[in-house]
C-alpha positions as CSV (number, residue, x, y, z in Angstrom):
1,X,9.8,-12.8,-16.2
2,X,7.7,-11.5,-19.3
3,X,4.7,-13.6,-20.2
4,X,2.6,-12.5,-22.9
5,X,-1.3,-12.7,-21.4
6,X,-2.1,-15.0,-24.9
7,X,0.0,-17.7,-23.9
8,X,-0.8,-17.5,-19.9
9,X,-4.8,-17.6,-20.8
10,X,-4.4,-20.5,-23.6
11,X,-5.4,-22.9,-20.8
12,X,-8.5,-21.1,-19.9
13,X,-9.2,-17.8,-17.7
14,X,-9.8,-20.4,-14.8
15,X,-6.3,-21.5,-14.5
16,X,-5.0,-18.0,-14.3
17,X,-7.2,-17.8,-11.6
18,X,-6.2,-20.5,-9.6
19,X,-2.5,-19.9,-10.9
20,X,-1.9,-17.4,-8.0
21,X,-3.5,-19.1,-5.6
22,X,0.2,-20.7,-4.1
23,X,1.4,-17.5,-4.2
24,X,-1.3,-15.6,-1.8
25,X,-0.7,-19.0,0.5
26,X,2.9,-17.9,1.2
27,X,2.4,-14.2,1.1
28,X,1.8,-12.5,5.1
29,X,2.2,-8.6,3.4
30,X,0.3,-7.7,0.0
31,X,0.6,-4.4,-1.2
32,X,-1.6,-3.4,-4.3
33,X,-1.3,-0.3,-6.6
34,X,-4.4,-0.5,-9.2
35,X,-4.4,2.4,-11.4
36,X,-6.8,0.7,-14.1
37,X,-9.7,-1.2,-11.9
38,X,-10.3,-2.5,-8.6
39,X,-8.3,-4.8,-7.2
40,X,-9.3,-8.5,-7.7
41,X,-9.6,-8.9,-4.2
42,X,-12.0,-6.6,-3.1
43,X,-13.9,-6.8,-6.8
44,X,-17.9,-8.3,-6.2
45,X,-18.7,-10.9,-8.8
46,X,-20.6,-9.3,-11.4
47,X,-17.6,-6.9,-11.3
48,X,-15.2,-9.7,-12.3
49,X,-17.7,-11.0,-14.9
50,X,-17.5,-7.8,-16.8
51,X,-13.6,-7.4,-16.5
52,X,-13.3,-11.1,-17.6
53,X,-15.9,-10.5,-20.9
54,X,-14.0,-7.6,-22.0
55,X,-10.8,-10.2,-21.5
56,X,-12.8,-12.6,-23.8
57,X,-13.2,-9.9,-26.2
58,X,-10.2,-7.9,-26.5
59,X,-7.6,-10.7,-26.3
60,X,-10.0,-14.0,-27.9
61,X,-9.3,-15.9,-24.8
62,X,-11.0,-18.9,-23.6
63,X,-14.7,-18.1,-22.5
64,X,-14.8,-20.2,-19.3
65,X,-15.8,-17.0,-17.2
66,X,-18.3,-18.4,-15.0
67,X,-15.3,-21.1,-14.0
68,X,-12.8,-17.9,-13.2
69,X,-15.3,-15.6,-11.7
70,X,-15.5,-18.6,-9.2
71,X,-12.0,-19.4,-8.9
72,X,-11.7,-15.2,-8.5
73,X,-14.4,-15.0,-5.6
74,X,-12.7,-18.5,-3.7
75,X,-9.9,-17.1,-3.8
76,X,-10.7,-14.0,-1.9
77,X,-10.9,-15.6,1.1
78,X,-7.4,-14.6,1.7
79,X,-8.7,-11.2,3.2
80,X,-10.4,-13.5,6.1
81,X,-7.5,-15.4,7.5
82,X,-5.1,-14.4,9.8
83,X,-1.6,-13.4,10.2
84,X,-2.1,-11.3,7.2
85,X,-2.0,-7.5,6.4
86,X,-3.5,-6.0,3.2
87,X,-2.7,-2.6,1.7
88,X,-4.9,-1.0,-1.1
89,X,-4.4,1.9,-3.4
90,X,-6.3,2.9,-6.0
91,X,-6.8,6.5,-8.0
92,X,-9.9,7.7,-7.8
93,X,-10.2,7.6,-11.6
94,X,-10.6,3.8,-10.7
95,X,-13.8,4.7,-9.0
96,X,-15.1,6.9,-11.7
97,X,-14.8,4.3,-14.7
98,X,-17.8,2.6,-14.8
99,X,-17.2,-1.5,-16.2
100,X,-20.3,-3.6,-16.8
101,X,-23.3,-1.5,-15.6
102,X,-24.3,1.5,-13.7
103,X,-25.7,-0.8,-11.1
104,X,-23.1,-3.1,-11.1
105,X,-21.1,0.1,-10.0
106,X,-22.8,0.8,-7.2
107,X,-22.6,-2.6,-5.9
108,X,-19.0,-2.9,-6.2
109,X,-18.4,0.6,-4.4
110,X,-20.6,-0.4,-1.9
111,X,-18.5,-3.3,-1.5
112,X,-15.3,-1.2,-1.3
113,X,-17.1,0.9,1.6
114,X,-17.5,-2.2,3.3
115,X,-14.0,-3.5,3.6
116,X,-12.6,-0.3,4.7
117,X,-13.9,-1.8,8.2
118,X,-11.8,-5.3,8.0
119,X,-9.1,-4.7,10.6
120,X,-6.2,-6.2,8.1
121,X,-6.9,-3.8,5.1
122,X,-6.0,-0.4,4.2
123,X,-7.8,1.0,1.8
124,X,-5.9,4.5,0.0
125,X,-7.6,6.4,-2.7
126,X,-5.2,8.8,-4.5
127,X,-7.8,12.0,-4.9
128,X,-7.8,13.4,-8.8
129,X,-6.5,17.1,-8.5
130,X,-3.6,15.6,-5.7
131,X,-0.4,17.6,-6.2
132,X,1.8,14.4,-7.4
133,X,5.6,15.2,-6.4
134,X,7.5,11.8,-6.8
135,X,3.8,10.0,-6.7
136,X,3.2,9.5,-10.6
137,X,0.8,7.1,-11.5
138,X,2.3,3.7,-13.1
139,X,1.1,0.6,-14.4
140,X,-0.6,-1.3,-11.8
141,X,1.3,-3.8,-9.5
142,X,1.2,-5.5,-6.6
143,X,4.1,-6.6,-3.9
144,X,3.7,-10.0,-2.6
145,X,6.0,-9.4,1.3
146,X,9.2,-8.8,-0.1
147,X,10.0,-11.1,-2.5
148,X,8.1,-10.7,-5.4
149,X,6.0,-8.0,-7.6
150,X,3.2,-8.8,-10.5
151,X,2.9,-6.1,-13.0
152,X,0.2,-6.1,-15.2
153,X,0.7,-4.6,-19.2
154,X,-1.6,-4.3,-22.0
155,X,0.0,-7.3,-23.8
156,X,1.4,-9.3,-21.3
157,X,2.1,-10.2,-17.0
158,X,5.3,-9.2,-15.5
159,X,6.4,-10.7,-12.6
160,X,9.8,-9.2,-11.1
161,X,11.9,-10.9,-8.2
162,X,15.2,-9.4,-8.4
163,X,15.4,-7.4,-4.9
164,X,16.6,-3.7,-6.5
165,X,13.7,-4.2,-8.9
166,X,11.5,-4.6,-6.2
167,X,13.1,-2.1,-3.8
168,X,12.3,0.5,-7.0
169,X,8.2,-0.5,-6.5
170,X,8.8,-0.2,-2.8
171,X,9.6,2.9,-2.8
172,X,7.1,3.9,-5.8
173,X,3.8,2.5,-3.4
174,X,5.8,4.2,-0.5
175,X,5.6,7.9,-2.6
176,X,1.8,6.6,-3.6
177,X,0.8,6.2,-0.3
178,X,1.5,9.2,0.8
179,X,-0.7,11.1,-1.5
180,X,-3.5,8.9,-0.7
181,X,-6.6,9.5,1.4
182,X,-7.3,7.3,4.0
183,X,-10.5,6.6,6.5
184,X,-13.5,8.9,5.9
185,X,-11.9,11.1,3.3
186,X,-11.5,7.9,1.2
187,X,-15.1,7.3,2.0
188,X,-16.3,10.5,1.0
189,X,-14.0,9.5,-2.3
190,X,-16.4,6.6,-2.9
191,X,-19.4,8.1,-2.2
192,X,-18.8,10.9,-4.3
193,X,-18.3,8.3,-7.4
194,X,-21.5,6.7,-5.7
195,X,-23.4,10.2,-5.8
196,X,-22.0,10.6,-9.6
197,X,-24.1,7.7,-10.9
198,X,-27.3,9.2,-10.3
């Protein structure tokens, strides 16, 4: 399914917040690949605030942000229940993009450094510089167990359920994963982009 981000944010950027939320009920395995910015999950607030302005700005959506940063932040309380397992990979380029504010940088790699100790996450930073093989970075996309994937476009969401379709991004995060550094290399990752803000 193809929707154009336009029509899905019409109702306010709270909604498509809170759109998701049934989805991360039902879901035990989530498997994210973010080449663009952090994960929504581990993102801190003022993080979210700036990605949702520059969603205001660049597509004229609904300014309701303080609603969906909210919405965003409630819903991360996924990542404390149990009976769920959480896998995380980002490029480092991810880390080095500064959105918002030098300072709203460092608290949302802080952040990151933080949630490499929850016992249900792995956290996987492909280095810059890594040899690539079959491990080319994609559009970002995340596997919800086995049953569904949400890409995200420039113009529009894509969310794909047919099972060869979602074997094909299995096997893409599989190849990712492999590339990735996990543990203290992946924290010397982000305190390297820490140590690059000054």
């Amino acid at each position: 399914m193809y929707v154009e981000w336009r029509r899905v944010e019409s109702a306010g950027l709270k909604r498509v917040q809170e759109s998701v939320v049934p989805l991360f009920e039902r879901t035990h395995w989530f498997r994210f690949y973010q080449s663009q910015v952090m994960p929504g999950l581990l993102q801190t607030q003022d993080y979210t605030e700036a990605i949702l302005k520059t969603v205001v700005a660049l597509r004229d959506a609904p300014g309701d942000i303080g609603e969906a940063v909210a919405a965003r932040m409630s819903r991360q309380s996924v990542l404390h229940r149990g009976g769920r397992r959480f896998a995380f990979l980002i490029e480092e380029w991810v880390l080095r993009t500064v959105i918002g504010s030098r300072n709203t940088m460092l608290n949302q790699l802080g952040h990151l450094i933080g949630i490499t100790a929850a016992p249900s996450v792995s956290l996987g930073v492909i280095p810059m510089g890594a040899v690539r093989g079959n491990a080319w970075p994609c559009e970002s996309f995340s596997i919800y167990d086995e049953k569904e994937v949400a890409g995200e476009l420039v113009s529009a969401s894509l969310t794909v359920t047919r099972p060869s379709e979602i074997a094909e991004y299995t096997r893409t995060f599989t190849e990712l994963a492999a590339i990735a550094a996990y543990g203290a290399p992946a924290r010397k990752l982000i305190t390297g982009a820490i140590d690059s803000l000054g």
